[in-house]
C-alpha positions as CSV (number, residue, x, y, z in Angstrom):
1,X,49.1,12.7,19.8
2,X,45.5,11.4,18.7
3,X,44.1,8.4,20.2
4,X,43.9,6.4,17.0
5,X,40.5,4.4,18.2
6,X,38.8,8.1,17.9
7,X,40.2,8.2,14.5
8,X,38.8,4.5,13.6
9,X,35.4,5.4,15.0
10,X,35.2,8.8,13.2
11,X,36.2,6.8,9.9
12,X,33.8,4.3,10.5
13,X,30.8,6.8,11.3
14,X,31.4,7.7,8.0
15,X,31.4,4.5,6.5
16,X,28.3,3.7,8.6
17,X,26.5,6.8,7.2
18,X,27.6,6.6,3.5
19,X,26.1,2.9,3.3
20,X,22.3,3.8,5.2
21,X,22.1,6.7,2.4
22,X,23.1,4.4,-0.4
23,X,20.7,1.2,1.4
24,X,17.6,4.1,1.4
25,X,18.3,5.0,-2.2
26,X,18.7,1.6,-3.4
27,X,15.1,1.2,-1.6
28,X,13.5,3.9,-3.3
29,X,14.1,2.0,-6.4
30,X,16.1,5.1,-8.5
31,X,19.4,3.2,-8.4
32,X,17.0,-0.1,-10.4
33,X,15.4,2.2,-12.2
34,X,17.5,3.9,-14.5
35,X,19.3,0.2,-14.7
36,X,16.0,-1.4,-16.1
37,X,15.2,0.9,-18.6
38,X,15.9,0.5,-22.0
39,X,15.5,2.0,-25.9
40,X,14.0,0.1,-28.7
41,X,16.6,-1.1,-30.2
42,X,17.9,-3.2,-26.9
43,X,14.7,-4.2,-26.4
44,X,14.6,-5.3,-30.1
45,X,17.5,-6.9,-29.1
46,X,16.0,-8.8,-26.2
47,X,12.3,-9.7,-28.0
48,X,14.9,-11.2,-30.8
49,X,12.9,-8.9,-33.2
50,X,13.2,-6.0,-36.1
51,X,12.7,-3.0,-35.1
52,X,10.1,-2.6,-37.1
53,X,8.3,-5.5,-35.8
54,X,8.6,-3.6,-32.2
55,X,6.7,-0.9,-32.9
56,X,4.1,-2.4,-34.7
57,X,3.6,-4.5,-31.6
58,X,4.0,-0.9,-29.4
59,X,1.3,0.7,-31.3
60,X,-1.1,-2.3,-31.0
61,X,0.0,-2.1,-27.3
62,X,1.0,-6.0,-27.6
63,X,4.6,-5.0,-26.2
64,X,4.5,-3.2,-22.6
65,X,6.3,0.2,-22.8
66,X,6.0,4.0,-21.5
67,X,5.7,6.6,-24.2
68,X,6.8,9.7,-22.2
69,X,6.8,12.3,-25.0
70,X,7.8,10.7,-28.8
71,X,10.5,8.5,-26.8
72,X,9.4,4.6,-26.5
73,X,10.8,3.8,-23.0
74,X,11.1,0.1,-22.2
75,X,11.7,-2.1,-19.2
76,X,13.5,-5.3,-18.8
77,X,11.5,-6.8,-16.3
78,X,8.5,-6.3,-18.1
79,X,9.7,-7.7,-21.2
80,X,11.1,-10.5,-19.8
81,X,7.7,-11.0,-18.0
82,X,6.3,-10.5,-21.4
83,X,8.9,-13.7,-22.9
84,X,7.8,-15.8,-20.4
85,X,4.0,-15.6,-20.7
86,X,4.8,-16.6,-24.6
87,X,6.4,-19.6,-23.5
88,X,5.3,-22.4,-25.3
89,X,4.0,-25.3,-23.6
90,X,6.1,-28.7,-24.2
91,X,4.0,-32.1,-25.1
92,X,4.7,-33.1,-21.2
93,X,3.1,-30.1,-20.2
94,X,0.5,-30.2,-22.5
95,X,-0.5,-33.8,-21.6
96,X,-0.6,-33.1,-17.7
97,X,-2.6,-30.0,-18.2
98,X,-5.2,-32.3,-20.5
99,X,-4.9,-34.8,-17.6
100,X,-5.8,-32.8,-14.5
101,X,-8.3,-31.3,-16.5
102,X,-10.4,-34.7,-17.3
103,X,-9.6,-35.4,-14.1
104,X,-11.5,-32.2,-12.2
105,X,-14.2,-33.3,-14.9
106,X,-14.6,-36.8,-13.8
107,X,-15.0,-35.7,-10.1
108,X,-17.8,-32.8,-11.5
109,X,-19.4,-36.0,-12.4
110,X,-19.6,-38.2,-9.7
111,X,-20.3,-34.9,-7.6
112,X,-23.1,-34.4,-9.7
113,X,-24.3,-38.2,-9.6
């Protein structure tokens, strides 16, 4: 009869080499990538926008996107990238961002004097 600790470490050989080939293609980026992309209407979806309204904003390059062929290719991480940097600034924010900049302007000054 088989030693049945051979057997384990054959078994777990295998398991050992299945997970380094799925840790390299994880690493590569093809397991995110096909993941992250998207069509226009999910990224209509996600911009809470028409359709329409998409691809104006493609074809004044307002909205990032790939264009392999006819095919508008989106990603999610760029778009949500994209929502972010439209954020709109509350009143707090506003106000401390008018502060430290009358403040960097009063120090100019006595700099300067």
């Amino acid at each position: 009869m088989e030693n049945p600790f051979e057997l384990f470490a054959l078994r777990l050989a295998s398991i050992e080499h299945h997970l380094v080939s799925l840790t390299e293609f994880l690493k590569s980026g093809q397991g995110n990538q096909q993941e992250d992309s998207i069509n226009a209407v999910e990224a209509a979806k996600i911009l809470h926008m028409a359709i329409a309204t998409l691809y104006v904003k493609t074809s004044k390059k307002i909205v990032p996107h790939t264009k392999p062929g006819k095919k508008l290719i989106f990603s999610r991480k760029e778009l949500d990238k994209y929502m972010s940097e439209k954020k709109v600034k509350t009143l707090n924010e506003e106000i401390e961002e008018n502060e430290h900049l009358v403040f960097k302007r009063l120090i100019k000054r006595n700099e300067a004097a």
